[in-house]
ROMI-38388 format. One record per residue (C-alpha): residue number from 0; residue in one letter; x, y, z. Coordinates in Angstrom, 2 decimals. Layout:
<recs>
+------+------+---------+---------+---------+
! firo ! mido !      c1 !      c2 !      c3 !
+------+------+---------+---------+---------+
!  NUM !    A !       X !       Y !       Z !
...
+------+------+---------+---------+---------+
</recs>
This chain:
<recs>
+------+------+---------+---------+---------+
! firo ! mido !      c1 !      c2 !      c3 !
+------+------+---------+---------+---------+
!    0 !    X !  -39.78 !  -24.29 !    4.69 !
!    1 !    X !  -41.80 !  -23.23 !    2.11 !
!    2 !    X !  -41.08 !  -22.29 !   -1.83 !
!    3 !    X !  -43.17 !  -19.99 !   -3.79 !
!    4 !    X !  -42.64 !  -17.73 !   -6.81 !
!    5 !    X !  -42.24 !  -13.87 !   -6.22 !
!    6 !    X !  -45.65 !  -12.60 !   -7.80 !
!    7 !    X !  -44.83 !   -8.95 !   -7.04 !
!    8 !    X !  -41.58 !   -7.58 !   -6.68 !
!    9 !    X !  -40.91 !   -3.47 !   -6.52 !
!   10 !    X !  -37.03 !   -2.74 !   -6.49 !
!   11 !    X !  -37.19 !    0.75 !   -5.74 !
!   12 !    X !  -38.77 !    0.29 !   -2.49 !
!   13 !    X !  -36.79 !   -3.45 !   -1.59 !
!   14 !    X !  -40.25 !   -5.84 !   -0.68 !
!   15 !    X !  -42.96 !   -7.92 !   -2.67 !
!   16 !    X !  -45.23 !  -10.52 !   -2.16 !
!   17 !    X !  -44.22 !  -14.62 !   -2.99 !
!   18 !    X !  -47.42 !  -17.06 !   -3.83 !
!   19 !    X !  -47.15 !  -20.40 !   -2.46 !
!   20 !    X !  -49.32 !  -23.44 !   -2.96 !
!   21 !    X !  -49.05 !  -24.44 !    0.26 !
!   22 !    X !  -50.20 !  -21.25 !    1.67 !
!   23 !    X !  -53.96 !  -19.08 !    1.09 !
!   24 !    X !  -52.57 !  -16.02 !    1.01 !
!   25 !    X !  -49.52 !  -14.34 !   -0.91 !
!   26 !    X !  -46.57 !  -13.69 !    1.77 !
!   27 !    X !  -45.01 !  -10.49 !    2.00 !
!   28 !    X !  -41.23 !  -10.75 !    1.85 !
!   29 !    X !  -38.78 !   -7.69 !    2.41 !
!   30 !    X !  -35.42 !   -7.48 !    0.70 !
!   31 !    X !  -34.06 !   -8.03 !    4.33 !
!   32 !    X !  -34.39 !  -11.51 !    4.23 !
!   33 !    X !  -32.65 !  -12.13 !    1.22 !
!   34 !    X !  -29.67 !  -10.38 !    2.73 !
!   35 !    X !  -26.98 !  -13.35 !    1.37 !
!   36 !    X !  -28.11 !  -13.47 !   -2.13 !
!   37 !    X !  -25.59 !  -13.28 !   -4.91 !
!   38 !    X !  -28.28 !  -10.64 !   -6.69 !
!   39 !    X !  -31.64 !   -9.22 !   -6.38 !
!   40 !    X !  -34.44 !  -11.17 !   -6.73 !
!   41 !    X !  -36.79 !  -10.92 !  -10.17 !
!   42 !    X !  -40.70 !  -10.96 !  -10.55 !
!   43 !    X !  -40.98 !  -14.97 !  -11.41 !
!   44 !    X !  -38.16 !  -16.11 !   -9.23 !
!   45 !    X !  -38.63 !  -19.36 !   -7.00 !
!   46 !    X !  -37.84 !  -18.69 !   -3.50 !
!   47 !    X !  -37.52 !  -20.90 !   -0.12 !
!   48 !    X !  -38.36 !  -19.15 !    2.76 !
!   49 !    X !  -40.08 !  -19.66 !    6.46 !
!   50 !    X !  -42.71 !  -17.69 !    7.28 !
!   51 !    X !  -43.46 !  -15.90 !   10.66 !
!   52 !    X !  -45.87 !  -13.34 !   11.94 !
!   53 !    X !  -45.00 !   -9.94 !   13.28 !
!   54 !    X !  -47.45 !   -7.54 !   14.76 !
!   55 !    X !  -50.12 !   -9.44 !   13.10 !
!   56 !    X !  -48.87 !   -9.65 !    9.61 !
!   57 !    X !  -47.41 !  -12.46 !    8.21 !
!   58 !    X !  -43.48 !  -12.40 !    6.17 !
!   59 !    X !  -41.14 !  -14.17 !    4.75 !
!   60 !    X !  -37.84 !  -15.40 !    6.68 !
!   61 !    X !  -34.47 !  -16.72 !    5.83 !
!   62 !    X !  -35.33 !  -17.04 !    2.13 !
!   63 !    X !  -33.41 !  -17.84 !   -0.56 !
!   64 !    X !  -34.03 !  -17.80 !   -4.32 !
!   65 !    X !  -33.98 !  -20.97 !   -6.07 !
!   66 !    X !  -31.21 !  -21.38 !   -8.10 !
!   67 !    X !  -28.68 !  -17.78 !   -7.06 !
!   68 !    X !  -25.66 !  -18.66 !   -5.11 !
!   69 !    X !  -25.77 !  -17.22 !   -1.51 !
!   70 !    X !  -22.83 !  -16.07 !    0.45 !
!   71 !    X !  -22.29 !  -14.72 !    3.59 !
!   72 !    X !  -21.21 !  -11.18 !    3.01 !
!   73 !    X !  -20.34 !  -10.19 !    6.87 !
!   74 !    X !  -17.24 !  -12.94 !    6.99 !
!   75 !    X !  -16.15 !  -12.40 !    2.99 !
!   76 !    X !  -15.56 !   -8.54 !    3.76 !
!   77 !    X !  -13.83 !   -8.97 !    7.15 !
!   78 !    X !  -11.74 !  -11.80 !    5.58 !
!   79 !    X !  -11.16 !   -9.00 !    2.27 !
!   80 !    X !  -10.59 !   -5.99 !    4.75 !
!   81 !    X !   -8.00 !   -7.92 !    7.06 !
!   82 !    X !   -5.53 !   -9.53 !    4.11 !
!   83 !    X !   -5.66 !   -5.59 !    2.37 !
!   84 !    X !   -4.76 !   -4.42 !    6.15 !
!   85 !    X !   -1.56 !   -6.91 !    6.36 !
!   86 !    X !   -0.79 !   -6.19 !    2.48 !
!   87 !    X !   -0.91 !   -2.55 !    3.69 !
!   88 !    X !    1.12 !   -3.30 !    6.40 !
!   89 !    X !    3.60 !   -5.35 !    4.75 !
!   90 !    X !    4.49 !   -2.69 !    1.86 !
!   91 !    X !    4.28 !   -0.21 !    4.95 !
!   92 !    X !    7.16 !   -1.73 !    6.19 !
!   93 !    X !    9.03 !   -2.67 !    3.21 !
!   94 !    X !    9.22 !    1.25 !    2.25 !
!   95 !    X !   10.49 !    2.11 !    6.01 !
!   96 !    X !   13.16 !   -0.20 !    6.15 !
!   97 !    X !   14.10 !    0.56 !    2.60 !
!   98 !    X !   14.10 !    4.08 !    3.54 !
!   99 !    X !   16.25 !    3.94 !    6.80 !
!  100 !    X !   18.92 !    2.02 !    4.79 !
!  101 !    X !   18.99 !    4.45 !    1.95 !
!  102 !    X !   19.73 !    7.53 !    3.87 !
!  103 !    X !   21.84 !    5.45 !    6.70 !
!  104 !    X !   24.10 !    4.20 !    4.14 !
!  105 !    X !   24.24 !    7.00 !    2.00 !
!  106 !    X !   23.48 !    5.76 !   -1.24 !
!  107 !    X !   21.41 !    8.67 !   -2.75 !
!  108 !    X !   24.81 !    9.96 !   -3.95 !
!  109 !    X !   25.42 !    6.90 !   -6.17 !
!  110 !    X !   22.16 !    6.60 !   -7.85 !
!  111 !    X !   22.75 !    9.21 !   -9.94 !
!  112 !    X !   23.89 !    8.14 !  -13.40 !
!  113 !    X !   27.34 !    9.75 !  -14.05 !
!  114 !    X !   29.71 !   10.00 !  -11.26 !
!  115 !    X !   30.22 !   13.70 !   -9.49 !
!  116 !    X !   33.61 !   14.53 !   -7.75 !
!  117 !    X !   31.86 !   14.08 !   -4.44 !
!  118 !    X !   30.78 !   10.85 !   -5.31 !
!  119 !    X !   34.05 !    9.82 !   -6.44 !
!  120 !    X !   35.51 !   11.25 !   -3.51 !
!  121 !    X !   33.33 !    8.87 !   -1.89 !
!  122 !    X !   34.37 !    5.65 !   -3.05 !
!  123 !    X !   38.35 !    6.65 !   -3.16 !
!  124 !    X !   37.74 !    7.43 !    1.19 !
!  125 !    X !   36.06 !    4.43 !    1.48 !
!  126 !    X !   38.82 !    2.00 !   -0.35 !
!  127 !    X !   41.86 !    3.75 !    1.23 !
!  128 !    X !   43.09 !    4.32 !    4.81 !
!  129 !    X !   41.91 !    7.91 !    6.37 !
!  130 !    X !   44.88 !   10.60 !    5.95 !
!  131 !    X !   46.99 !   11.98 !    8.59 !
!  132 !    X !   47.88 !   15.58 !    8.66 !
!  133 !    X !   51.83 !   15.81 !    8.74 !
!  134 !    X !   52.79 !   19.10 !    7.35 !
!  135 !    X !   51.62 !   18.68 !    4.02 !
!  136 !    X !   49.86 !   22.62 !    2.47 !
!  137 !    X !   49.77 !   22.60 !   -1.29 !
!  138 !    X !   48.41 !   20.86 !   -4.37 !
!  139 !    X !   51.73 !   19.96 !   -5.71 !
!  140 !    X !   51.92 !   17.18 !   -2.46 !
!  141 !    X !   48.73 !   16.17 !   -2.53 !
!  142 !    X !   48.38 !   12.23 !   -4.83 !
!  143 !    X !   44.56 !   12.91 !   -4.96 !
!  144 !    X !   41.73 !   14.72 !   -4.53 !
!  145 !    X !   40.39 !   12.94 !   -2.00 !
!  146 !    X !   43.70 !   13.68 !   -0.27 !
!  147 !    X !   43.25 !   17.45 !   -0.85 !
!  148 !    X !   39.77 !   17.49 !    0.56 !
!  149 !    X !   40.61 !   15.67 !    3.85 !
!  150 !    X !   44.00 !   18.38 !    4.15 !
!  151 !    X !   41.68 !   21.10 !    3.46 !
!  152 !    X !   38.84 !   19.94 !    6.03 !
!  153 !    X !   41.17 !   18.23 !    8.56 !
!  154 !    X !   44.70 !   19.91 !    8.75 !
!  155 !    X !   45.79 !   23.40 !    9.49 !
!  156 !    X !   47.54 !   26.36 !    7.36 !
!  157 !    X !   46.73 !   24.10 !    4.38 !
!  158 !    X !   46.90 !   26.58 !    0.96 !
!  159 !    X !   44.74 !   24.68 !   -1.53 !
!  160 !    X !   41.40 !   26.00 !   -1.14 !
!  161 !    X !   42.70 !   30.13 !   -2.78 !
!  162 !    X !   39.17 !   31.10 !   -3.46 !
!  163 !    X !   37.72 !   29.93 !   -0.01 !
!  164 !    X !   34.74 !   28.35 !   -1.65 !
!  165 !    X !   35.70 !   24.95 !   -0.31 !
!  166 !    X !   37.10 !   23.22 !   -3.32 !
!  167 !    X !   40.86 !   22.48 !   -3.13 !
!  168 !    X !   42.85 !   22.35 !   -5.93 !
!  169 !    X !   40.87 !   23.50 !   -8.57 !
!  170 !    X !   43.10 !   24.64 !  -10.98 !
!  171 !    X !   45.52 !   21.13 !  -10.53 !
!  172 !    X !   44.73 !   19.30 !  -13.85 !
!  173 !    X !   46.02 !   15.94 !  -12.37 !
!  174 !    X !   42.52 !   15.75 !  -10.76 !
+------+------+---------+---------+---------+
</recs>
């Protein structure tokens, strides 16, 4: 291995030329072979490199400059692109499963921030026992509204619901 300083050094185009004491002639050296470098190299850097000849010219090989950290940029993206993949994946299925137990549970109607009827309605079905239909038509018999809506939807020749629009007992100030 030999070490030389970069002499010549255009950025634009990615090569220059490295003198080396060891050598008589100034060694051409393509960006290429600086590929794990931390940063580009500078006109007056010290670089290592082997030299080898290719169709009759001589260049520089698995250089390094003198002094820049190197790293090995293949294995630190795959390593980068793999843990962002399971992160993905991870928050991927976080937001599924949070999502199939928000609608399968039915909590969208409690998020809101001051209770509706229906939500209320809700909670009062899901504390007590389900209603039975036995005979029962008007408001007057009815001990809630939860009761009224089950008679309405559930039981026959019920006569809370006057204005058809699916309510019962609107007018009943008890509810």
């Amino acid at each position: 291995m030999y070490r030389g300083q970069l002499v010549k050094w255009n950025d634009n185009k990615g090569f220059g030329f490295i003198k080396a004491s060891e050598l008589t002639f100034d060694t051409f050296i393509h960006i290429s072979a600086l590929k794990h470098m931390a940063r580009q190299p500078k006109q007056g850097d010290y670089i290592h490199f082997d030299v080898e000849t290719h169709k009759g010219k001589t260049r520089a090989t698995n250089a390094r400059i003198e002094g820049v950290k190197a790293y090995h940029h293949a294995s630190v993206s795959k390593t980068h692109k793999r843990g962002s993949h399971n992160r993905l994946l991870y928050v991927a299925i976080v937001i599924a499963i949070s999502a199939f137990l928000f609608s399968r549970l039915g909590l969208e109607k409690f998020i809101e921030s001051k209770p509706t009827q229906s939500s209320t309605s809700m909670l009062k079905l899901a504390t007590k026992p389900m209603f039975t239909c036995d005979g029962r038509q008007y408001c007057s018999q009815m001990t809630s509204r939860a009761e009224a809506e089950f008679f309405t939807k559930h039981c026959p020749n019920t006569k809370m619901d006057g204005d058809k629009d699916g309510i019962p007992c609107e007018n009943d100030t008890r509810f």
